[in-house]
N, C-alpha and C positions, 0 to 999 in steps of 0.2 A: 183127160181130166180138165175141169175147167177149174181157175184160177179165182180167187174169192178175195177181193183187195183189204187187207188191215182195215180201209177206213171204217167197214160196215161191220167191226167187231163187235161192238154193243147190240147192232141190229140183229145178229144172227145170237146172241146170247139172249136176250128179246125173246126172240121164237122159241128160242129151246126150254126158256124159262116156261113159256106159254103153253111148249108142249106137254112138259113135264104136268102142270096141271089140269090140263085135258086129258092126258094120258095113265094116270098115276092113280087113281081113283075110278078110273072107270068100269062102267057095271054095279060096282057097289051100292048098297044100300045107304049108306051114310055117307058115302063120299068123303070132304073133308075134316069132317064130324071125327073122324079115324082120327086125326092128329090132338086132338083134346082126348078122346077116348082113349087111349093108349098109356099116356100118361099116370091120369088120374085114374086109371083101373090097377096099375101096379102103385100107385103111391097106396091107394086103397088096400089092395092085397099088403103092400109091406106093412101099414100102419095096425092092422090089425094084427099082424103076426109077431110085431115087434114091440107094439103098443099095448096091445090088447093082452095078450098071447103072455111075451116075453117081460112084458113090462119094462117097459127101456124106461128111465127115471131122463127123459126129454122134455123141457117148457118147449110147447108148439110145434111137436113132433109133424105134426100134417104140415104146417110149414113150411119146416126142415126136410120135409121131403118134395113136394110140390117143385122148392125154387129150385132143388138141382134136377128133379128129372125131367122138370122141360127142356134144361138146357141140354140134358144128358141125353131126350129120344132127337134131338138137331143134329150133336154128334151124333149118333148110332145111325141113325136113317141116312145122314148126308154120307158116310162112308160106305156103309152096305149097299148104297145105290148107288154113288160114285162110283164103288170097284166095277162095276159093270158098263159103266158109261161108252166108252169106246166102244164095248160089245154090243150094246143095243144099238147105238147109230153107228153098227160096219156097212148098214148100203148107202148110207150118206158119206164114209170116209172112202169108199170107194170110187164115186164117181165125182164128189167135188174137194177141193185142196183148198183147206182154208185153216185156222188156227183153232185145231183141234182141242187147245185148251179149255177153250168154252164149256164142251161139255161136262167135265167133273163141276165146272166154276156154276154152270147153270144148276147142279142139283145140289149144290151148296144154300144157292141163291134163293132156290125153290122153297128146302126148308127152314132160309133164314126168317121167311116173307110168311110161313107158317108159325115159325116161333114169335113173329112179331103179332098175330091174331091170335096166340095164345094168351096173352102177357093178360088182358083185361082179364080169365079164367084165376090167373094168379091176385092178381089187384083184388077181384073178390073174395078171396080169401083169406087175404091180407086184412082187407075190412071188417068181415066178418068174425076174425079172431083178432080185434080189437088192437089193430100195429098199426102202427104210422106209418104213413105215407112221407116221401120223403122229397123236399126242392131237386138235389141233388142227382135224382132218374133223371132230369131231362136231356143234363150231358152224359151220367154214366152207360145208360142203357147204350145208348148211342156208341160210344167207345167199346161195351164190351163187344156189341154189335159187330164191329169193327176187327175188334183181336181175334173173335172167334172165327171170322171169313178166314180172316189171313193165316190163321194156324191151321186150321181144317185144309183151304187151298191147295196147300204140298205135298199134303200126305195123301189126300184122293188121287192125285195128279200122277202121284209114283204107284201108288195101290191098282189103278186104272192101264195103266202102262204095264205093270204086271200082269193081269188080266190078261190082255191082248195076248200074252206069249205063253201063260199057265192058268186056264180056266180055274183049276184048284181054289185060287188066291183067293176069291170070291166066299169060297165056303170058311177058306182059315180067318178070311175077317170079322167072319161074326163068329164064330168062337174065341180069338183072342179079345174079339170086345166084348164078350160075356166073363170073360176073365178081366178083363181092365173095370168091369162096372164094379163087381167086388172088391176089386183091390184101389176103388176109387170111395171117397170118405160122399156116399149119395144113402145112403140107404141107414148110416152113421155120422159120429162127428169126426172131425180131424182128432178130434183132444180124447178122445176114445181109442185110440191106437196103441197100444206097449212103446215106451220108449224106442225100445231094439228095434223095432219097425218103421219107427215114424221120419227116416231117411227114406224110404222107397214111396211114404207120401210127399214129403216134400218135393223129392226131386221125379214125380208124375207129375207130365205136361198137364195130363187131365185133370186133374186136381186143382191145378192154379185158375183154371177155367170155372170148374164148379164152383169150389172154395168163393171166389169173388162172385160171382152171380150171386150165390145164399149167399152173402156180406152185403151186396150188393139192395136186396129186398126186403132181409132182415133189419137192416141196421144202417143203409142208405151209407156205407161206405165201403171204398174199394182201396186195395192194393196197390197205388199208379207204382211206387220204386219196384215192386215183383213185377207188375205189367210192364215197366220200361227194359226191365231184365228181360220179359218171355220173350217181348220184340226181337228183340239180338239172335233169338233159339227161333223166334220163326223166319229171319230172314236169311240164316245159315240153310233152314230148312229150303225155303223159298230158289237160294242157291242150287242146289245139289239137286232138288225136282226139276227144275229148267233143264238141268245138265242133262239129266236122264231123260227126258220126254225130246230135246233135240234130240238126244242120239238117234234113239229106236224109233224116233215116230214114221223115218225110211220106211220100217218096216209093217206097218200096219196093214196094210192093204193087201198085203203075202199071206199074214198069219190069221186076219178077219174071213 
């Protein structure tokens, strides 16, 4: 095995970032046309079924849906491709020893650099339904930018590491995140929940994420005392994935 020195960390997250967009789209018709399209095809479908349809009594229902499901296909895609990461580069952990971290961090990175070329898709519709634009984006975006790396990071990291020993993991993550998307206030309001229920919104990590993004677009204000609190929950997180990915990463090369 050859040895891969720490210093060339970013370098080798670099390439993987690189590959992930050479590789991820390829073939395709539309390439990365797919990450706008995705989105705005189910805000569409909800808006009409919920708007149109159900009659949801919502001011700027498109919106209200728009700001959270960009951030909501970042999450979705960052973990359903993260769980597999170790599995796709097993002939790379194979033959070279390096800090196999990267890989989940690179497909986080991937669709953070995606959600960040989505933003002007939103901005236009923001304009268009007559909102303001807000001073306040030039630090928030940036910050949320930020929590959502570092939340998303731990949880790929252990999801990924799972993988490697039970291929299953891979299929129960997108079903529990088709259940977390429902039980997450994206397709609804927070304020929209039964009382008796509105503990199991509060205390969803995902929620705190959306939540502030739509605040964040709408209304050009965010949560810093809930974000100083998520901090503490993601670096406990941050804890316990390190723990587990030294344990078992011995074993990668057995079970790849």
């Amino acid at each position: 095995m050859i040895y891969i020195n720490k210093k060339i960390f970013f370098q080798i997250l670099y390439f993987l970032v690189l590959k992930e967009f050479t590789l991820r789209y390829k073939g395709t018709l539309f390439g990365y046309l797919w990450t706008i399209l995705n989105p705005l095809t189910f805000a569409l479908i909800y808006f009409i079924a919920f708007k149109l349809i159900m009659r949801f009594e919502i001011e700027n229902y498109g919106i209200i849906l728009l700001t959270a499901m960009f951030p909501w296909f970042w999450i979705n895609t960052s973990m359903v491709q993260g769980t597999t990461s170790f599995r796709q580069n097993s002939s790379l952990i194979k033959k070279i020893k390096f800090n196999y971290m990267t890989m989940p961090l690179s497909n986080i990175l991937h669709d953070a650099i995606h959600f960040f070329f989505s933003l002007p898709i939103i901005f236009f519709f923001i304009y268009y339904s007559d909102m303001s634009f807000h001073l306040s984006w030039l630090w928030q975006i940036p910050l949320l930018f930020i929590v959502q790396i570092l939340f998303l990071f731990p949880i790929v990291l252990v999801l990924s590491v799972l993988n490697v020993f039970i291929k299953d993991a891979e299929y129960i993550v997108s079903l529990l995140l088709t259940m977390i998307f429902f039980l997450t206030p994206i397709i609804y309001l927070e304020s929209m929940v039964p009382e008796s229920y509105q503990i199991f919104v509060q205390f969803n990590p995902f929620n705190i994420l959306i939540s502030n993004w739509r605040s964040l677009f709408v209304d050009g204000a965010i949560n810093y005392q809930e974000l100083f609190l998520f901090l503490f929950f993601i670096t406990f997180l941050a804890f316990i994935a390190r723990k587990i990915y030294l344990k078992y990463k011995i074993y990668f090369s057995e079970y790849l």
